[in-house]
C-alpha positions in Angstrom: -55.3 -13.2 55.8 -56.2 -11.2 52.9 -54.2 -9.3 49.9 -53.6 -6.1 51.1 -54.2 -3.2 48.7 -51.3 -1.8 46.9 -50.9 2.2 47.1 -50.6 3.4 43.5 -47.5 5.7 43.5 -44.3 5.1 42.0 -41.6 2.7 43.8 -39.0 3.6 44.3 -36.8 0.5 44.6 -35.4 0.0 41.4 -35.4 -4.1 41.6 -39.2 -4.0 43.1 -40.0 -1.5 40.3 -38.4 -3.7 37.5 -40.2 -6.9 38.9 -43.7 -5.6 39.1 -43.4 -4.1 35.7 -42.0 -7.4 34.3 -45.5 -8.9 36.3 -47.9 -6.5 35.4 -46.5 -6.3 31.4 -46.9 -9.7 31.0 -50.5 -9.9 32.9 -52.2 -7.1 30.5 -50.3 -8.7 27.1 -52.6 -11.7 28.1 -55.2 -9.8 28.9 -55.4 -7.8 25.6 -54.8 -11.3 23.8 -57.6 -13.3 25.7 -60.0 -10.1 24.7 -59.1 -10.2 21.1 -60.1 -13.8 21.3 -62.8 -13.9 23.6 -64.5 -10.7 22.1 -63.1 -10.9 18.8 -62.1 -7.1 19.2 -59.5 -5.1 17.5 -56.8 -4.6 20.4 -53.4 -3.0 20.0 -51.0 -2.0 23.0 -47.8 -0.8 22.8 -45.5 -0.5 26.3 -42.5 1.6 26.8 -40.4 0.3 29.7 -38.0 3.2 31.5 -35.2 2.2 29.6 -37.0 3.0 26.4 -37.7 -0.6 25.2 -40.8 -1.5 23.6 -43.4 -4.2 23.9 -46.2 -4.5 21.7 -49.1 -6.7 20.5 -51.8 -6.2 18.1 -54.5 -8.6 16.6 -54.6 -7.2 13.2 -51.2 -5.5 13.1 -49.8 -2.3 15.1 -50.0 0.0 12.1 -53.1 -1.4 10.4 -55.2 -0.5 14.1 -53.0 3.0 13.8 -54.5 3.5 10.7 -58.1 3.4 11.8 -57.8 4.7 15.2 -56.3 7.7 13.1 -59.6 7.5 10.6 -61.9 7.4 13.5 -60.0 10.0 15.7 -58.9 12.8 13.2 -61.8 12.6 11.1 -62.5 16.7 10.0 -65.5 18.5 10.6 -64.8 21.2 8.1 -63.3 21.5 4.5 -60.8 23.6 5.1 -57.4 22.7 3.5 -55.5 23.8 6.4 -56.8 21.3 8.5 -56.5 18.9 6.0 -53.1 19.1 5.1 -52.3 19.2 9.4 -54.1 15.8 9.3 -52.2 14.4 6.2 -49.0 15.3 7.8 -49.5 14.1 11.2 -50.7 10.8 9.6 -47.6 10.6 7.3 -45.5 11.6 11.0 -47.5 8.8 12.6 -46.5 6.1 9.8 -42.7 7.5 9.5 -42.8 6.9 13.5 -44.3 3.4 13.7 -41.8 2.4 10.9 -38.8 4.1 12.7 -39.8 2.1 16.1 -40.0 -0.9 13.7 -36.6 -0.5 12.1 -35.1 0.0 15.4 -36.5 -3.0 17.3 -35.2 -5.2 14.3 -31.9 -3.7 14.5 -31.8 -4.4 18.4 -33.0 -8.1 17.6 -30.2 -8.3 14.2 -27.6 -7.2 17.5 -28.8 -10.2 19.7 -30.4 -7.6 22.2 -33.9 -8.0 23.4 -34.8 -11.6 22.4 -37.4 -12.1 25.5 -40.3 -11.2 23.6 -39.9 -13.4 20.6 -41.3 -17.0 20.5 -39.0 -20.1 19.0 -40.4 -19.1 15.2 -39.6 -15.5 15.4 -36.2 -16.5 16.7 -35.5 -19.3 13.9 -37.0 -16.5 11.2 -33.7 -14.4 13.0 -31.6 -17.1 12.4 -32.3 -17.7 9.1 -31.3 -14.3 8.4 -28.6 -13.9 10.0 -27.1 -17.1 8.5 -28.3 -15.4 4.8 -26.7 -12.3 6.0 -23.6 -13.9 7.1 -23.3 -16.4 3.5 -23.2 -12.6 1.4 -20.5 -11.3 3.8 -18.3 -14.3 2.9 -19.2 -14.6 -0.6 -18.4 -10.5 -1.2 -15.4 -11.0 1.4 -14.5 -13.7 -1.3 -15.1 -12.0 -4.3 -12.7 -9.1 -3.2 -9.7 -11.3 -1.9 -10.2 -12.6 -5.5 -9.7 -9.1 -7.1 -6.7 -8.2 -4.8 -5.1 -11.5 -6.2 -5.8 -10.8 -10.0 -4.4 -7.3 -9.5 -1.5 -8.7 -7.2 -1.0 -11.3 -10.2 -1.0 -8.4 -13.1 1.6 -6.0 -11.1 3.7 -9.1 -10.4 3.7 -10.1 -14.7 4.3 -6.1 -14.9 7.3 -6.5 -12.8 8.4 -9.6 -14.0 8.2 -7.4 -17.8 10.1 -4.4 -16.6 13.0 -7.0 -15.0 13.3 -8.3 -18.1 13.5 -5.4 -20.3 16.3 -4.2 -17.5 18.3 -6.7 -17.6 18.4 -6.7 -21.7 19.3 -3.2 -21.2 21.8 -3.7 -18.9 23.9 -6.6 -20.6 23.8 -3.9 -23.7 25.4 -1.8 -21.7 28.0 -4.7 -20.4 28.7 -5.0 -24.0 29.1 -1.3 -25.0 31.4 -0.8 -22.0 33.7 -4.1 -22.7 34.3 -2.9 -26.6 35.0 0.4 -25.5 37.8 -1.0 -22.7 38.9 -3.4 -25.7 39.1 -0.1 -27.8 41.0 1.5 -25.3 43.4 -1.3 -24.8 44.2 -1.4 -28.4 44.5 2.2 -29.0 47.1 2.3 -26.3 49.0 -1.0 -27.2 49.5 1.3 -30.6 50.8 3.9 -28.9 53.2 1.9 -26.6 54.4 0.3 -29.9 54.7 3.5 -31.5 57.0 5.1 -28.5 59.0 1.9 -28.6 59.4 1.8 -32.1 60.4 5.7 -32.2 62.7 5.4 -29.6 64.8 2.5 -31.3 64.6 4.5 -34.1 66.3 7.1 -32.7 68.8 5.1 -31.0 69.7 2.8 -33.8 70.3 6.8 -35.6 72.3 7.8 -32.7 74.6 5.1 -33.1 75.5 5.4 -36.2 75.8 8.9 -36.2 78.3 7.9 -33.6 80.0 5.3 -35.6 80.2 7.5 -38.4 81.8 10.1 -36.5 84.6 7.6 -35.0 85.1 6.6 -38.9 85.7 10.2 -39.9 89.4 11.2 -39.4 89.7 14.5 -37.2 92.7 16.9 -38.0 93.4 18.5 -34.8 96.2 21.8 -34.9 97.9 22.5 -32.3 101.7 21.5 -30.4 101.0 18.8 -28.6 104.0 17.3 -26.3 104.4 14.0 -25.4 106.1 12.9 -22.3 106.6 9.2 -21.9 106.3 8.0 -18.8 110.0 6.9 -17.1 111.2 3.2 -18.2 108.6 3.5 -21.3 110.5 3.9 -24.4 110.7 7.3 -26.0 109.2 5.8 -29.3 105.6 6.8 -30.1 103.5 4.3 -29.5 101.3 2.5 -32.9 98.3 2.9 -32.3 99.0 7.0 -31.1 101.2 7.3 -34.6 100.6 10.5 -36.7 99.6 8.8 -39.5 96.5 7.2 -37.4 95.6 10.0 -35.4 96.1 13.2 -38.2 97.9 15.0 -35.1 100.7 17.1 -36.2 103.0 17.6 -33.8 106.3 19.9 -33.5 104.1 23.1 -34.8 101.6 25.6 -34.1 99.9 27.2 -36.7 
C-alpha cells in the first residue's frame, strides 16, 4: 500500500504539528548541507519555529551570504542619493538585526536553554566559558570580601583608638572628681574644727565669767528675817554669817 499524499494546510494538533516540524527541520538542514557539498553552492537557511526559536545553517556564514544576497538584490539602478542612503540604512538594519538574533541565541545557550542544535564542540566551547565566566565571579566576589575586611579592620583600629582616648579621659575625670571630694572633706573637717574649737571657747569664757562672779562679794540691802526652823538653834548658821554673805540684816535703807 502506498504513501498517501499529505494535504498541505496547517494542523492543527499541536503535538502532530510540533513532530512534523521537528521532521521536516531536520530533513531540509540536511538537504541544504548535502547541496552545499554536492554542488559546492552558497546555501544559507534560517527557520523560525512558532515559539520564536531559531535554526540556522550557512556554508560560508549567515551574515557573510546576507551580505551578498543584499549586493546582488538591492543593487540601484539610479544615482540618486535618496535611494542610496534607503539602501545604506536598510543594510546597516539588516546587520544590526542579524547581530541582535545572534546576541540573543548566545544568551539563550549562556542560560542552558536551547542546546539541541549544538554538536559536542559547540557545547565544550560553552563550557569553557562558562567555567571562565564563573573563575572572574569568584575572583571579583573575592576581591570585594577582601575590601569589606580591610575597611572592617580600619573602623575596628578606629574604634579601638577612640576607646582608648575615652578611657584616658575618663580616669582624668576619676581624678579631678576624687581631689575635689578630698577638697571638700578637708574644707569641712576645718570648719567642724573651727565650730568645736569656738564653742569651747565660749564655754571655757562662760565659766569663768561664772566663777568670777561667785568670787565677787554681792552686797544685797534689804531686812531680811530669819526664822529657824523649830528644834534648830536660834544661832545663825556659819556658813550664812554676815560677814560671809555682806547681808545686813535688822535694817532697811
Amino acid at each position: 500500500m502506498g504513501r498517501g499524499r499529505v494535504e498541505l494546510k496547517r494542523i492543527e494538533n499541536k503535538i502532530n504539528r510540533q513532530v512534523t516540524f521537528s521532521k521536516r527541520r531536520n530533513g531540509l538542514l540536511k538537504k541544504a548541507y548535502e547541496l552545499s557539498v554536492l554542488c559546492d553552492a552558497e546555501v544559507a537557511l534560517i527557520v523560525f519555529s512558532s515559539r520564536g526559536k531559531l535554526y540556522e545553517f550557512g556554508s560560508a556564514g549567515i551574515t557573510k551570504t546576507l551580505e551578498r544576497y543584499q549586493r546582488c538584490s538591492f543593487t540601484p539602478h539610479d544615482n540618486s542619493s535618496v535611494e542610496r542612503e534607503t539602501q545604506s540604512w536598510y543594510h546597516e538594519i539588516t546587520k544590526l538585526k542579524t547581530k541582535y538574533e545572534s546576541l540573543e541565541r548566545t544568551q539563550r545557550h549562556l542560560l542552558g536553554e536551547d542546546l539541541g542544535p549544538l554538536n559536542v564542540k559547540e557545547l565544550q566551547n560553552l563550557e569553557k566559558q562558562l567555567e571562565g565566566s564563573l573563575a572572574q565571579v569568584r575572583q571579583k566576589k573575592m576581591q570585594i570580601m577582601i575590601e569589606q575586611m580591610e575597611d572592617l579592620r580600619k573602623k575596628e583600629r578606629q574604634l579601638g583608638d577612640l576607646n582608648k582616648q575615652l578611657k584616658i579621659k575618663l580616669d582624668a575625670e576619676g581624678q579631678n572628681l576624687k581631689a575635689i571630694q578630698n577638697q571638700n572633706i578637708w574644707n569641712s573637717n576645718l570648719a567642724s574644727g573651727s565650730t568645736s574649737f569656738a564653742l569651747h571657747t565660749s564655754s571655757q569664757s562662760n565659766i569663768t565669767m561664772d566663777c568670777h562672779h561667785l568670787s565677787e562679794p554681792i552686797l544685797q540691802i534689804g531686812y531680811h528675817q530669819y526664822v529657824p526652823a523649830e528644834g534648830t538653834s536660834h544661832s545663825i548658821p556659819k556658813t550664812m554669817s554676815g560677814s560671809e554673805t555682806n547681808f545686813m540684816q535688822g535694817w532697811v535703807l
